[in-house]
N, C-alpha and C positions, 0 to 999 in steps of 0.2 A: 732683234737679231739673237739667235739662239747661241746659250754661253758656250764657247770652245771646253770641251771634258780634260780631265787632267788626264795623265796615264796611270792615278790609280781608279779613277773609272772605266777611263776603256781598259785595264787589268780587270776590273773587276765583272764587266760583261762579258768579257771571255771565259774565265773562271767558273760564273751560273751556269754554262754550258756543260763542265765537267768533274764541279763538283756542286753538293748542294750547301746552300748557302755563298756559297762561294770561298767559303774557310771552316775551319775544322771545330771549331769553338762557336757557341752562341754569343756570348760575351762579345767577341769577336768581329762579330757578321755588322757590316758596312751600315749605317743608318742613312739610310735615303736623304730623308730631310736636311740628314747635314752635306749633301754630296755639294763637292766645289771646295770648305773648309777643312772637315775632318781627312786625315790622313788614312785611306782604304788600307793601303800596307806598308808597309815597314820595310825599308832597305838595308837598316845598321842604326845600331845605338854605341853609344861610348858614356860613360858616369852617367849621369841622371837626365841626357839629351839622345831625341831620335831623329832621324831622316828618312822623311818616306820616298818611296819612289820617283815622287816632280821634286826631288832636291830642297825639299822644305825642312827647316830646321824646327823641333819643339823642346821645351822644357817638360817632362812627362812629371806626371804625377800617376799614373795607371802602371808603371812596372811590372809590364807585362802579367796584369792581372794579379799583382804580389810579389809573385816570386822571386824579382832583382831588389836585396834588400841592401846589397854593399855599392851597385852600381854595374849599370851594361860593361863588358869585356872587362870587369875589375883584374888588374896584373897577376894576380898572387893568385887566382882562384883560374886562370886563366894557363899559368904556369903548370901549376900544379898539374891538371888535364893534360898538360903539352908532354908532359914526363910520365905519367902514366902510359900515356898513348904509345911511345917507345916500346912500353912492356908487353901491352896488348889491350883489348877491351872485355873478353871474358876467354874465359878459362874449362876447362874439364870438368875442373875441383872447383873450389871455394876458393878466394881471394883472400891472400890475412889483410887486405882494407878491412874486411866487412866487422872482425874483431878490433880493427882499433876505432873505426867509426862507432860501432856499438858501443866501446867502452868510453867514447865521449860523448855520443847520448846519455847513455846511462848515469853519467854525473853533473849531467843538464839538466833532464826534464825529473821532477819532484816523483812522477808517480813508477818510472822507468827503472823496473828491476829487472828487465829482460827486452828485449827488442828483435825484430828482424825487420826484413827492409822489402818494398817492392816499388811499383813502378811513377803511381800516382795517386792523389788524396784519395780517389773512391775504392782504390785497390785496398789503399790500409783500412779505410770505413768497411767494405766489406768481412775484409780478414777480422775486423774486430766484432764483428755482428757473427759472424761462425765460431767465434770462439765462447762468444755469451751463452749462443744456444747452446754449443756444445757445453759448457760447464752447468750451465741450470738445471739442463733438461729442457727449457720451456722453449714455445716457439714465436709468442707474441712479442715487438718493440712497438718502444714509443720513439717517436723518430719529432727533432726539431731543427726547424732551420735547412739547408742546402746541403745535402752531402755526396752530391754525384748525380748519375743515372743510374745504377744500379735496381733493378727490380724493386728492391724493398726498400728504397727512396724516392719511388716514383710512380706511385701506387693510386696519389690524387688524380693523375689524369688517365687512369686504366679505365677500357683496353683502348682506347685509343690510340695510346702511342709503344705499345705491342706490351702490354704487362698484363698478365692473368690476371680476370679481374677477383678471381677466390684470395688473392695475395692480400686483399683489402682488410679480411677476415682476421689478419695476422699483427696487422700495423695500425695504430694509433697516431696521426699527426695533430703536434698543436703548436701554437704560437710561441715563438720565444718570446721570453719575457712576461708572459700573462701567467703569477702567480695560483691565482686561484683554478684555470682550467687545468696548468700542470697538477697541481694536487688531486682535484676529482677526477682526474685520467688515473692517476698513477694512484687512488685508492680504489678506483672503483671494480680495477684488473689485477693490481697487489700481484699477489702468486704467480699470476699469470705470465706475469712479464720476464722477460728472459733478460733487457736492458733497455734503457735510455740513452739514447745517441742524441748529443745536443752539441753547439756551438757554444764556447765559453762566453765567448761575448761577441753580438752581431754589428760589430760598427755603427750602433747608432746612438742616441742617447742617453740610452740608460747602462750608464756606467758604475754601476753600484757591485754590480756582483751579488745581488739577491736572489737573484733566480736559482742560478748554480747549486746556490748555500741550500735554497730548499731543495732543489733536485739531489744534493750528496746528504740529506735529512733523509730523505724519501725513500731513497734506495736502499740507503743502511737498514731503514725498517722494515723493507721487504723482502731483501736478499736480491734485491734487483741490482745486476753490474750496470754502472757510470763509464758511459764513452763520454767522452771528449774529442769531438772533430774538431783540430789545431791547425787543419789544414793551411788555413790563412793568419790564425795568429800566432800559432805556432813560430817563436825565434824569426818574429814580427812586432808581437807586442812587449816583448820580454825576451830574453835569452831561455827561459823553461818554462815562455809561450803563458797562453790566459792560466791557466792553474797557478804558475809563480805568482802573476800578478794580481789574482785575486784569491790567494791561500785555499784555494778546494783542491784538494786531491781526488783526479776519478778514479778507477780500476784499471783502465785502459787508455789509449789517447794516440789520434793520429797525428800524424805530423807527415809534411810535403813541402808544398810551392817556398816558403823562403830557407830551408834548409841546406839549399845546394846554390843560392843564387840564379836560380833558372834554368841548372839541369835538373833533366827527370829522374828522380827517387824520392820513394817515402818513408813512413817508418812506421809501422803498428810497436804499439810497449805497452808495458802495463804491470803489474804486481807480477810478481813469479806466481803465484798460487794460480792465475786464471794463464798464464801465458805459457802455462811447462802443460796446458792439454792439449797444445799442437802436436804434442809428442804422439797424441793419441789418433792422429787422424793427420790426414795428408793436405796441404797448404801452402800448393808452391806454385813457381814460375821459373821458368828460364831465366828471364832479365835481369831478376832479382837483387842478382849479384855482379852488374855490368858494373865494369870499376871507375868509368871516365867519371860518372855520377858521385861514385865513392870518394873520389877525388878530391873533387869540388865544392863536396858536403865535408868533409878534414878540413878542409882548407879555409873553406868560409866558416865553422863554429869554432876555430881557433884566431881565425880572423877577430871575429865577434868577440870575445872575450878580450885579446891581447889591443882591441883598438876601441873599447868601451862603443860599440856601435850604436847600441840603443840611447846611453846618455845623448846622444848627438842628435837620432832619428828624433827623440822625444822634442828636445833641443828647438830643431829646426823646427819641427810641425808645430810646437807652442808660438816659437814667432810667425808662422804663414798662419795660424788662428788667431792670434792678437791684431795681424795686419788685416786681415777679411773682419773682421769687427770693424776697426777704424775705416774700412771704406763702407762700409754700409749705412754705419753714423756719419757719414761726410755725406755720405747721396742722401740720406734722407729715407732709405728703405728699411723695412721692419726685416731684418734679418739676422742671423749670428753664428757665427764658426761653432759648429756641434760636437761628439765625438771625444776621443781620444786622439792624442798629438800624432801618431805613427798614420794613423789613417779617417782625418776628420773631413767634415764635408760645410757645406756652407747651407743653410737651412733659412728660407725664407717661409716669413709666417706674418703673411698681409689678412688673413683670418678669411682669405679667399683662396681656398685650393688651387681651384681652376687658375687661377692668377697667380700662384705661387708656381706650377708646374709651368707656366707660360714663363715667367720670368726665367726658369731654371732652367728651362729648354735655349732661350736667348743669351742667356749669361755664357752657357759654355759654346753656343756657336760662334760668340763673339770671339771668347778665350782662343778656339782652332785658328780664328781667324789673324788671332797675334802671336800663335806660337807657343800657344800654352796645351798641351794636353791632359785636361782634367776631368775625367766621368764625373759618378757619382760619388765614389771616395778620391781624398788625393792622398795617393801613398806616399809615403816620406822615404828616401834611402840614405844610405852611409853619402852617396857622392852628393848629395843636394847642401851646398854649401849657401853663405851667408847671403852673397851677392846672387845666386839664383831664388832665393826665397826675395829679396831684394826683388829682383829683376821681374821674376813673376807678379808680384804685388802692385807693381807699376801699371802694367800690363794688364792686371784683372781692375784697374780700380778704372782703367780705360773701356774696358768688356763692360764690365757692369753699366757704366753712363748710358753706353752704344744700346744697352738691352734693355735698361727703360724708356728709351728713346724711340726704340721700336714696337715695344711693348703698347703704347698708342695708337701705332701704326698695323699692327700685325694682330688684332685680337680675335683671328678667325683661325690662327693659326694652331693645328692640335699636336703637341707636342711628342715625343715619343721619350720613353725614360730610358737611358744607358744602362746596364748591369754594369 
């Protein structure tokens, strides 16, 4: 008898019809293979818990891809928007938010001698890639890591997915974390290069902060400007984001998704000596300066500070990785909580790929199936208190049994990886 569909499937077959994918985001878009467990969409969240559409309750650990780092409808960040909104959302002129948010970035983030603000992480990656050129003269990057769709971050799959393929000519991509190919990139173009856009650190194990250290070596030697796309670590891993927390200073650095608690604003900053040649050339948006955003970015980095938020996120995520060790040693699986505390993941290493991806794909269908939503990072927030790390741990040390259980039973099964 064929299974009855929830309503976020039949939502979701209506949706194919009118839009593509079905949702606006990749990250996003529904995995087949989990259809019945995972939650297609989202009805409301409250602290670190969501409900999807068939009234299913989860402990998240996906925060809406980062960005809720205090917690879903957190009061005070929630408030603040509610009183704005009295005022208005945008204006003629300029907002004095945007001066006093600026002037609390600016005593945030390490490299933040100037800022302005727009809409979303590839907005600020782009503004900062026009400001390189524009200061260098040159027109080549090296680009590492995820920093949007934007043209000149999406150059490997041209033109297939509409990008000139002569843009190729311009950009350099390499691996983060691979010491030696960043150096013979970035010596073998020196001059050439107008900047390096990298992620400070990629959420996975290598947690050292060596890369970085060579990429701000590198630079200095060529005159080459250092982005920093903060977009997801950014006042996620730190309050002034991967540079705090691994002492590099870049020249430039975006910052987005946890700055406002999950409204939309972001913030290009950077040294005043690269940042005052906007003056020279036009870089703007309407949006830019919508205030509800403004708001809620005040409110949540005042939050942050005055409620030590990261001591806590760190806090909680060391005990949800100390617990996913202890259940892996109690199963008997070769695994072990990877990463850093804000956003680690659980990494199984049976020295069989194929069999680690299988396991990975069962573990978290099981997790949907108890109320747990966990991709492939679990992000940690201010609302994730003792007894939901508690609660989850219980929960996944039952996932994981359930998934090598099946794991004998299912070995034809080909997994699909979350973003």
């Amino acid at each position: 008898m064929a299974r009855k569909l929830t309503k976020s499937e039949l939502h979701y077959h209506k949706a194919l019809a009118l839009i593509p994918w079905g949702t606006q985001t990749n990250a996003k878009r529904p995995v087949d293979t989990f259809a019945g467990v995972m939650p297609f969409y989202i009805k409301r969240g409250e602290g670190c818990r969501i409900w999807d559409v068939d009234g299913r309750e989860y402990i998240d650990y996906r925060m809406s891809l980062g960005p809720v780092t205090l917690g879903y409808c957190y009061p005070e960040v929630d408030r603040a928007v509610k009183e704005q909104l009295k005022n208005g959302v945008l204006f003629s002129m300029a907002s004095p938010l945007e001066l006093e948010l600026a002037e609390l970035v600016t005593k945030t983030v390490p490299c933040a001698e100037m800022v302005r603000f727009m809409k979303t992480g590839e907005d600020a990656n782009s503004c900062n890639i026009r400001i390189a050129r524009a200061y260098t003269g040159r027109d080549m990057i090296v680009t590492c890591g995820y920093h949007g769709y934007p043209d000149w971050f999406a150059t490997g799959a041209s033109p297939a997915n509409g990008v000139p393929t002569f843009m190729k000519d311009y950009v350099r991509e390499i691996p983060w974390g691979n010491l030696e190919i960043a150096e013979n990139v970035i010596r073998q173009y020196g001059e050439r290069l107008a900047c390096v856009i990298t992620v400070p650190y990629d959420f996975n194990e290598n947690t050292s902060g060596d890369f970085v250290k060579l990429l701000r070596k590198l630079a200095s030697e060529y005159g080459i400007i250092l982005i920093f796309d903060e977009v997801l670590t950014g006042f996620r891993l730190s309050l002034g984001g991967g540079q705090e927390y691994f002492g590099v200073t870049p020249d430039l650095s975006s910052f987005a998704k946890a700055m406002a608690n999950g409204f939309p604003i972001s913030a290009y900053v950077g040294k005043r000596q690269y940042m005052e040649k906007l003056n020279d050339f036009v870089l703007t948006t309407t949006y830019a300066g919508e205030t509800l955003s403004m708001a809620a970015a005040i409110a949540t980095i005042k939050l942050m500070r005055q409620k030590k938020v990261h001591k806590h996120i760190w806090t909680m995520g060391g005990r949800l990785m100390e617990g996913l060790d202890g259940i892996a040693k109690e199963l008997g699986i070769e695994a072990c909580a990877a990463g850093l505390p804000p956003g680690s993941f659980l990494k199984f290493d049976t020295h069989d790929s194929d069999r680690d991806a299988r396991i990975d794909f069962l573990f978290r269908r099981e997790l949907y199936r108890r109320g747990i939503f966990a991709s492939v990072r679990w992000f940690i927030s201010y609302s994730h208190k003792e007894k939901d790390i508690d609660e989850t741990l219980e929960k996944a040390e039952k996932a994981l049994a359930a998934a090598l259980d099946a794991e004998t039973k299912e070995k034809d099964i080909t997994p699909i990886p979350a973003s």
